[in-house]
C-alpha positions as CSV (number, residue, x, y, z in Angstrom):
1,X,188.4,62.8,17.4
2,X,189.8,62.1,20.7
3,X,186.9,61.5,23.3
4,X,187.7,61.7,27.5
5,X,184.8,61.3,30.2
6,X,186.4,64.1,32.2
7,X,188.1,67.0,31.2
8,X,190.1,69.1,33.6
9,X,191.2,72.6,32.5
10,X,194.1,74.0,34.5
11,X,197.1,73.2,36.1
12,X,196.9,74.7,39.8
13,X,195.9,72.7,42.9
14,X,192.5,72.8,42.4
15,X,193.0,71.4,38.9
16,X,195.2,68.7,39.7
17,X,192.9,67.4,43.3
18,X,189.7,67.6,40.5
19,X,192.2,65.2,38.0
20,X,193.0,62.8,41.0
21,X,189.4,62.6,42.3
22,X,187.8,62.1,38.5
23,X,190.6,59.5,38.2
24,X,189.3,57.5,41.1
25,X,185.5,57.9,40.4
26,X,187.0,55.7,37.3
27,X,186.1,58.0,34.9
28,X,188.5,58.8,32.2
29,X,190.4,61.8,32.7
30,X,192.4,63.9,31.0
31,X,194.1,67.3,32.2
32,X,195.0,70.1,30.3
33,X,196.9,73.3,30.6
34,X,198.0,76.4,29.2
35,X,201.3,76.6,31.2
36,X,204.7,74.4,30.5
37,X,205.7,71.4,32.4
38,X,206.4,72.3,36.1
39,X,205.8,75.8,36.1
40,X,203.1,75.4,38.6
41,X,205.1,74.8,41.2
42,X,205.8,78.3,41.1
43,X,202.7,79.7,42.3
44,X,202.8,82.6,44.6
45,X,202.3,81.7,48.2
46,X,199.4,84.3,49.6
47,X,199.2,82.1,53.1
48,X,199.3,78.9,54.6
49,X,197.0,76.3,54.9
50,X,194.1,77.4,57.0
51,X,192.7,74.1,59.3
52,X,191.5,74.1,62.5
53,X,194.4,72.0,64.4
54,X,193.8,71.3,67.7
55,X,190.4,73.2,68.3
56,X,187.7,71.2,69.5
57,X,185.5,71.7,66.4
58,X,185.3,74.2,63.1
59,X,183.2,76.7,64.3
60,X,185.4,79.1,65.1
61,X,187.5,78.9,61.8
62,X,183.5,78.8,60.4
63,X,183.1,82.0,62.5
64,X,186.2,83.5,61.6
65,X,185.2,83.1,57.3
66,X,182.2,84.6,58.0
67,X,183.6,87.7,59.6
68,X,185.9,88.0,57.1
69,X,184.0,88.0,54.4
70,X,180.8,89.8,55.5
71,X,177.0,90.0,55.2
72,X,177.9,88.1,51.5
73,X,179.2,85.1,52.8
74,X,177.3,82.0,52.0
75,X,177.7,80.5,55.6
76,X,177.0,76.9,54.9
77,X,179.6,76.8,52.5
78,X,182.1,78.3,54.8
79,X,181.2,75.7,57.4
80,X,181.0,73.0,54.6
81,X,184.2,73.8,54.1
82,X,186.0,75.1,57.1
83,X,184.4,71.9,58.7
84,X,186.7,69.4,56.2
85,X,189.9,71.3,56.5
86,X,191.2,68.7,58.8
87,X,190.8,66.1,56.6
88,X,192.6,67.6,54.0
89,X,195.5,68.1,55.9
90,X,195.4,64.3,56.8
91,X,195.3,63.6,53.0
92,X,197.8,65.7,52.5
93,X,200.2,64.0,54.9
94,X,198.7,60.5,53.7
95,X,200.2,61.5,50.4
96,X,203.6,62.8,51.8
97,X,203.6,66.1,52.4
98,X,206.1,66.9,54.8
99,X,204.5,69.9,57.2
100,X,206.3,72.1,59.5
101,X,206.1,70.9,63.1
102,X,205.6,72.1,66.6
103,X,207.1,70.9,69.8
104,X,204.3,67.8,70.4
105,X,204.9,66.8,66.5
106,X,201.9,68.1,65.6
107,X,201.6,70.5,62.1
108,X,203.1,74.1,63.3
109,X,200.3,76.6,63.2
110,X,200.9,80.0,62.6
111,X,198.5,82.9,63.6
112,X,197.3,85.7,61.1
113,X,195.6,88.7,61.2
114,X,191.5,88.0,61.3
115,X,192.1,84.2,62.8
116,X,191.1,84.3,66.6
117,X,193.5,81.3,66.7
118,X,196.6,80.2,65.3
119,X,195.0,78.0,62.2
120,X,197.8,78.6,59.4
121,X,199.7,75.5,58.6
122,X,202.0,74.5,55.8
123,X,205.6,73.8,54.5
124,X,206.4,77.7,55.2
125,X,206.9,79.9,52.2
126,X,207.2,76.7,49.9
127,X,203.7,75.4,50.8
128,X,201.6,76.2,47.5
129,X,205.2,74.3,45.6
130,X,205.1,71.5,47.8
131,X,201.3,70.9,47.6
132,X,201.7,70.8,43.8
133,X,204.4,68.9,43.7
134,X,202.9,66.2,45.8
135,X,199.5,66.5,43.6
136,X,201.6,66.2,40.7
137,X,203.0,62.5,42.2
138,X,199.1,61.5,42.9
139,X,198.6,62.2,38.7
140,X,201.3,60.2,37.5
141,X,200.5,57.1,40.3
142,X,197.2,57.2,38.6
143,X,198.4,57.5,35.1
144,X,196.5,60.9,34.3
145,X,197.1,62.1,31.1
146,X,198.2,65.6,30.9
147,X,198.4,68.3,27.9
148,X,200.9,71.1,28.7
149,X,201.2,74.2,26.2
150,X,197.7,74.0,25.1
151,X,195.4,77.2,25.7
152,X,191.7,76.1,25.5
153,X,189.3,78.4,23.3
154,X,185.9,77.5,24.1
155,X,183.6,75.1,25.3
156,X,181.1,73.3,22.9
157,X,178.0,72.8,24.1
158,X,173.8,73.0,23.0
159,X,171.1,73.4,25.4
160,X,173.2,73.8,28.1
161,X,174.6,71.0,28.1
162,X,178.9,70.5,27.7
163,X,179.7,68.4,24.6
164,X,183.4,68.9,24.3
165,X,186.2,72.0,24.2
166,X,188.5,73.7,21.1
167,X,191.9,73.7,22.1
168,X,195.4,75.7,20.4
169,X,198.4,73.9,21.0
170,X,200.8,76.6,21.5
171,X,204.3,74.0,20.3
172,X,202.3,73.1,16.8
173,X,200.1,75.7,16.1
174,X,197.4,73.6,15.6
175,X,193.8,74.3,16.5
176,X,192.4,70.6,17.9
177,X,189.3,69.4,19.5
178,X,188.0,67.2,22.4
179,X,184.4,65.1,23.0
180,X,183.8,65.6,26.8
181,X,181.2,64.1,29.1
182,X,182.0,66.5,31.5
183,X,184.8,69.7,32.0
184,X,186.1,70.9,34.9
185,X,186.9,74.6,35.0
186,X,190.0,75.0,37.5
187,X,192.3,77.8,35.8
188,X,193.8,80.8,38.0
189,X,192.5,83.9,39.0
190,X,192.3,86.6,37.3
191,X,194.7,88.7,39.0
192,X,196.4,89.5,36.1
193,X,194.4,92.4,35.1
194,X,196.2,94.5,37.8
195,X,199.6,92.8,36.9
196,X,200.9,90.8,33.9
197,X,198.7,87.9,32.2
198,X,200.8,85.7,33.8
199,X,200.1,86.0,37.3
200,X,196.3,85.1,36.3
201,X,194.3,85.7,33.0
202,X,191.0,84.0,34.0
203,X,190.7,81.6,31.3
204,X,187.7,79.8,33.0
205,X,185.9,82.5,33.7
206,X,186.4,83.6,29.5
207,X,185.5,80.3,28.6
208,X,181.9,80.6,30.8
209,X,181.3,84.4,29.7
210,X,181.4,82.9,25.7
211,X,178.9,80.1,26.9
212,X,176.5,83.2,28.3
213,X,177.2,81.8,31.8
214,X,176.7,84.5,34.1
215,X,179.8,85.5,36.9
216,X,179.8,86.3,40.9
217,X,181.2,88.1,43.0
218,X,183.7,89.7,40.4
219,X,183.6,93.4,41.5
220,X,184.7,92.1,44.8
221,X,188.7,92.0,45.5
222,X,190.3,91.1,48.6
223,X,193.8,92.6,48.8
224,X,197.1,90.6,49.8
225,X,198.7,93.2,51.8
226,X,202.5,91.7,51.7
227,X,203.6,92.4,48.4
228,X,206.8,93.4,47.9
229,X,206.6,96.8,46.0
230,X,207.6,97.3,42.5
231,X,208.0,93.5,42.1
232,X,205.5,90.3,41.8
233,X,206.9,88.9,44.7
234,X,204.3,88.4,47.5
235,X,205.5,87.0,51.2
236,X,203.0,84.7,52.8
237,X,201.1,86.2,55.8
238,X,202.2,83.6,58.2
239,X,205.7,85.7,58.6
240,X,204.0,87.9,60.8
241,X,203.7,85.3,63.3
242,X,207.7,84.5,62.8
243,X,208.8,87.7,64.1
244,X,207.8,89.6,60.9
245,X,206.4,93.3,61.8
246,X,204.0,96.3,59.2
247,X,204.9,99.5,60.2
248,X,203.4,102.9,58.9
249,X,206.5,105.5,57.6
250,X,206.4,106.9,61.3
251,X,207.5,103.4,62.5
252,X,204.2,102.9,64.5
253,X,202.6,99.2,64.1
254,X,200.6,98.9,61.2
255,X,197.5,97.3,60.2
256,X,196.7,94.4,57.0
257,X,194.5,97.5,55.9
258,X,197.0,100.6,56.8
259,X,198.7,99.5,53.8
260,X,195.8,100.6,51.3
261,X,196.2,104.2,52.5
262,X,199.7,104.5,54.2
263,X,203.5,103.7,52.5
264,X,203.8,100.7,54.8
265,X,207.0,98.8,55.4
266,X,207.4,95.1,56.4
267,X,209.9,94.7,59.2
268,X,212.1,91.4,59.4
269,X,214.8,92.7,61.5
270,X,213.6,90.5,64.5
271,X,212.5,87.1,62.8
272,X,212.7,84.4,64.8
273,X,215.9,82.8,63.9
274,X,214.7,79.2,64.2
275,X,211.9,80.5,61.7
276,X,214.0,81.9,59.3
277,X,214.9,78.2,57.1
278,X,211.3,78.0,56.6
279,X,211.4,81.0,54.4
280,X,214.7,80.8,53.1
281,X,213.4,81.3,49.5
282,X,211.7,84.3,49.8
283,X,214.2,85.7,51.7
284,X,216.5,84.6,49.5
285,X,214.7,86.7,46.7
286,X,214.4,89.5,48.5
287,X,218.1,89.9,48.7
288,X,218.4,89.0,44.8
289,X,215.3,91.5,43.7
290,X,215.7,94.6,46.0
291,X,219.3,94.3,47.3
292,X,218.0,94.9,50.7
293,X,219.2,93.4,53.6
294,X,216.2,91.9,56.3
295,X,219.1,92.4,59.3
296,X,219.4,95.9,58.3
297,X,216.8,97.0,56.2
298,X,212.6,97.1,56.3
299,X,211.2,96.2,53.1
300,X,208.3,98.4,51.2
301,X,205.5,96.6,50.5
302,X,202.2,97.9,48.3
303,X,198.5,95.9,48.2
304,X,198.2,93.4,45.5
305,X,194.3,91.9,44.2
306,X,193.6,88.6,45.3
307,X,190.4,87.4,42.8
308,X,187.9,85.2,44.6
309,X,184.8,85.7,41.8
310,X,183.8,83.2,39.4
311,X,181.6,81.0,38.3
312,X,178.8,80.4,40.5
313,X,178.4,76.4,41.8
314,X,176.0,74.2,43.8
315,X,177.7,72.0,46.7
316,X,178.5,69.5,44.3
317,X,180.9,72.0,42.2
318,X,178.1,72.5,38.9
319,X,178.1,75.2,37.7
320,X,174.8,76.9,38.1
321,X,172.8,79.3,35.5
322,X,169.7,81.4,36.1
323,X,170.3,82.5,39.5
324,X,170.9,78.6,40.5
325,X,167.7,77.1,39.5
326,X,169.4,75.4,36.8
327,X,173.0,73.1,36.0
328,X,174.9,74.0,32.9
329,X,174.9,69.8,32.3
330,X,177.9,68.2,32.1
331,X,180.2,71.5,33.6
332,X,182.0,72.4,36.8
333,X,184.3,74.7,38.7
334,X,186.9,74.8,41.6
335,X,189.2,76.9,43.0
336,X,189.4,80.5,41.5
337,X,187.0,79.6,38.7
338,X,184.6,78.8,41.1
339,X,182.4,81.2,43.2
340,X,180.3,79.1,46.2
341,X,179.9,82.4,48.5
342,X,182.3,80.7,50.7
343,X,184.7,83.9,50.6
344,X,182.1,86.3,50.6
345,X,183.4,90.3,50.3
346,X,186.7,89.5,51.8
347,X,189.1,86.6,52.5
348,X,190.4,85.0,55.2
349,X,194.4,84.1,55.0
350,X,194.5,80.5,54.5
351,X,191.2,79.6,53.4
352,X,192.0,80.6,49.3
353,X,194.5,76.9,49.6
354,X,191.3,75.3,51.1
355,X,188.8,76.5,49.1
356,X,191.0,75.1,46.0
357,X,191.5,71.9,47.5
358,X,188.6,70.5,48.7
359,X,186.3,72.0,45.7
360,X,188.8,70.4,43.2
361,X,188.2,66.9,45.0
362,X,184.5,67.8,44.9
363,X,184.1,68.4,41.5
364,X,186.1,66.4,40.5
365,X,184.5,63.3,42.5
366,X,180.9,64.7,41.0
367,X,182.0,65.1,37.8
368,X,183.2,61.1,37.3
369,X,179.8,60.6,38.9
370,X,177.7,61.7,36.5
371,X,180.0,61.2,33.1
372,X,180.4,57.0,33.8
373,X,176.8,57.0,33.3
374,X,176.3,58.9,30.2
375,X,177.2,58.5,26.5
376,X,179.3,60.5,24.4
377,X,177.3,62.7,21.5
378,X,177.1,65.5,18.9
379,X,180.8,65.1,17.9
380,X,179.8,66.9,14.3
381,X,179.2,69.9,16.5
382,X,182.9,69.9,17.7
383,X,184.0,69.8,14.4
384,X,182.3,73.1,13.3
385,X,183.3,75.4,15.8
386,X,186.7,74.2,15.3
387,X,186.7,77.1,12.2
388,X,184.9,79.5,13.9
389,X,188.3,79.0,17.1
390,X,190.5,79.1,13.7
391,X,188.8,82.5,12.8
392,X,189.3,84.4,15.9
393,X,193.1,83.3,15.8
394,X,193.7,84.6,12.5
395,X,191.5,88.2,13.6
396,X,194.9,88.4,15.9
397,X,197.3,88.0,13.1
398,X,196.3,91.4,11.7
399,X,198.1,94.7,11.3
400,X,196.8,97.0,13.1
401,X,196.1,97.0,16.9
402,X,197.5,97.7,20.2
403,X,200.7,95.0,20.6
404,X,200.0,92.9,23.4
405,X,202.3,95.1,25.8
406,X,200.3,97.9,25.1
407,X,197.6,95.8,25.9
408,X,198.5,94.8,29.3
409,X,199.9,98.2,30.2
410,X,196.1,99.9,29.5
411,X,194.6,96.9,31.4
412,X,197.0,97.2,34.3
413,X,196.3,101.2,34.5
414,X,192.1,100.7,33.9
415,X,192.2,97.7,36.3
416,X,193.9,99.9,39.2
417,X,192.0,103.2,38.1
418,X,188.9,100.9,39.1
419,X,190.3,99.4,42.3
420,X,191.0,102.7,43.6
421,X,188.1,104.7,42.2
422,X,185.8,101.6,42.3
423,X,182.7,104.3,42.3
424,X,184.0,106.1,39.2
425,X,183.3,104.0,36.0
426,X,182.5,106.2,33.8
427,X,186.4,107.8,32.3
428,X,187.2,104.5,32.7
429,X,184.4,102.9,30.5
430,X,185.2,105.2,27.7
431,X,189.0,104.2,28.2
432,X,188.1,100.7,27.8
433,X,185.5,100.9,24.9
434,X,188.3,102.8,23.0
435,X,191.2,100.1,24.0
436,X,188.4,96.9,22.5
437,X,187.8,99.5,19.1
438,X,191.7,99.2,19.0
439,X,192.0,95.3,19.2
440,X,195.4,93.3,19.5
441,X,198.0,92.3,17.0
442,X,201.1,90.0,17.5
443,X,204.3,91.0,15.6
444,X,205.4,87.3,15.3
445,X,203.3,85.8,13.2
446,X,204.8,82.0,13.2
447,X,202.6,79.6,14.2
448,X,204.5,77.3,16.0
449,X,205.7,78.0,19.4
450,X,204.2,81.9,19.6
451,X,204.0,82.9,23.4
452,X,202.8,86.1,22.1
453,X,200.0,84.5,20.6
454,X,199.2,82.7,24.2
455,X,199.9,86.4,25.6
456,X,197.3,88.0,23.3
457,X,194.8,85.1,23.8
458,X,195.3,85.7,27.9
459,X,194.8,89.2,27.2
460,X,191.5,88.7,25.3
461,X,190.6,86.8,28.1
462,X,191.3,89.5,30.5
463,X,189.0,92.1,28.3
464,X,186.1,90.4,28.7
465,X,186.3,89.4,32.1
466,X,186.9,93.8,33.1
467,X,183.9,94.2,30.6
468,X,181.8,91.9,33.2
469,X,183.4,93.6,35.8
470,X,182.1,97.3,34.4
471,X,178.9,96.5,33.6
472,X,178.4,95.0,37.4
């Protein structure tokens, strides 16, 4: 059995800042993910980067989290974190990230709607891609070895304590396992309940449901209001300060929130022209997508989910069980695994990039801490539950069942049924009881290379995590 100090699970931002951070703690490190090689760099771009550039201190970008997010927000970690957003930017640039810039040569902030300052910087609509990309560099300098294709099953543990992880690799078919020190949790959102398993199926907030670890903040969910409608495509809120306009049907200016209650366009008929190359791509698929022209044209946009619940953590990214009096030894969170109150009922544009960022390179630098000091053990363990992962796979394999587009088409219409009757469970509890009576079967029953296997795992994912949601 194959034994690493550090295990990272994801492949997003926050996974691969945890990887470099565990790397340079000198811990062994190893990072796997459920997606294919490079597909990351695909990541929808929400917003910028928010950092407050130029101000005299944090506290307004502090100020402005707080605000945004409500009586809920945890304010010392939103001024934890607002307060270091600077120096990721630096890193950022030390690493060679090549950031818009204004007339002084300084990074180009943007403003956005709930900022009392321009605080949104980035590479335009290719920030997220960029980001990753130049992560990605950081592994391969350090010699990180990464796993692509493999979805992760469950987490072994006794007494609370991580002893390694089961693991399908999607290519072989095979069901392996790893002896970890400690496991970073760092997978996406789970946005994919209101949209396709792709887009987020919450894999490390699955994998700390089936260790009894208990979730926050999941009933919450922050809306991205630029979405284009009928497609996944979703424009990054710093186009509003290029020129970019919402406007109600009646052509009045419209609100970030009009667009819950009102058929709201985006209007890019007067972008800034010099603006325009930094969002080339989007623009780009806009024309591909919806045929529409930005000169001519306004664009309908709907409200997309934004998850910021997770897995509740201390400062130092642990993850935390009964109600934070206790660490779940050996196991952490970051990013959208990973619930620190920082977000609180809302979210402020910007601060979702941040939040991955710098709690990746927490946990990650935590993690390496604490696992260079221990010694592996309990590797039998591993090797049981490997049968009881092999089990559950071959539940899927069955005859009967909802197919997995079934699946994601009930999930889609309970998820949104709940985001726009949040106060009205009950029809949708009995909906949902009956969809887990049905289960899930795959038509292709190969066991090499089956993306509807991954699908139908994502999707199992996905149930349990509404189920949590439900019984909030």
């Amino acid at each position: 059995m194959e034994s690493w100090e550090v295990v990272v699970i994801g492949g997003n931002p926050a996974a691969l800042r945890a990887a470099i951070s565990a790397s340079d703690g000198g811990a062994s490190t190893l990072l796997i993910d459920s997606a294919g090689i490079g597909s990351r760099q695909g990541d929808p771009p929400y917003a910028g980067l928010a950092a407050s550039l130029g101000e005299i201190d944090s506290s307004a970008h502090r100020d402005d989290t707080i605000s945004a997010g409500g009586e809920k927000t945890n304010k010392i970690s939103a001024a934890n974190f607002c307060g270091q957003a600077v120096s990721i930017v630096a890193e950022l640039e030390r690493w060679g990230l090549i950031f818009r810039r204004d007339d002084e040569g300084l990074p180009h902030r943007s403003s956005a709607p709930g900022h009392s300052k321009a605080r949104l910087t980035g590479t335009g609509d290719s920030t997220v891609r960029e980001i990753t990309r130049i992560l990605e560099e950081q592994t391969i300098k350090r010699k990180i070895t990464r796993r692509f294709d493999c979805q992760v099953l469950s987490i072994v543990s006794d007494n609370q304590q991580v002893r390694g992880l089961i693991y399908v690799d999607i290519i072989s078919g095979e069901i392996n396992s790893i002896q970890a020190k400690s496991i970073i949790l760092a997978t996406e959102g789970y946005e994919g309940l209101w949209q396709t398993p792709g887009e987020g199926s919450g894999t490390g907030l699955a994998l700390a449901i089936r260790s009894d670890i208990p979730l926050q903040g999941i009933n919450n969910f922050p809306i991205h209001p630029l979405t284009i409608k009928g497609t996944n495509m979703h424009v990054p809120m710093d186009i509003l300060d290029s020129g970019g306009q919402l406007r109600k049907p009646n052509g009045d200016d419209a609100l970030p929130s009009d667009v819950l209650e009102e058929s709201c366009v985006l209007d890019l008929r007067k972008m800034d022209e010099q603006d325009k190359p930094w969002y080339k791509n989007i623009l780009l698929n806009i024309k591909n997508r919806t045929n529409l022209d930005i000169n001519i044209d306004v664009i309908p946009i709907s409200p997309s989910v934004i998850t910021t619940g997770g897995i509740p953590v201390d400062s130092n990214g642990r993850v935390t069980i009964n109600e934070g009096k206790l660490w779940f030894t050996g196991l952490y969170a970051a990013g959208q695994s990973s619930n620190n109150g920082m977000h609180g009922n809302g979210l402020l544009p910007g601060n979702l990039l941040l939040h991955a960022l710098l709690s990746g390179k927490i946990a990650g630098l935590n993690a390496s801490s604490w696992a260079i000091k221990e010694n592996f053990s309990n590797s039998s363990l591993i090797e049981s539950e490997e049968q009881k992962s092999l089990n559950i796979l071959n539940k899927i394999h069955k005859p009967e069942g909802k197919t997995v587009g079934q699946i994601s088409t009930i999930l889609n219409s309970l998820a949104n049924d709940l985001f726009n009757n949040p106060d009205e469970t009950t029809g949708i509890t009995k909906s949902f009881k009956k969809l887990q009576e049905n289960g899930i079967r795959i038509t292709d029953t190969s066991k090499t290379m089956n993306t509807e296997l991954l699908m139908a795992i994502q999707l199992q994912n996905l149930i349990l995590i509404l189920e949590k949601i439900l019984l909030e």
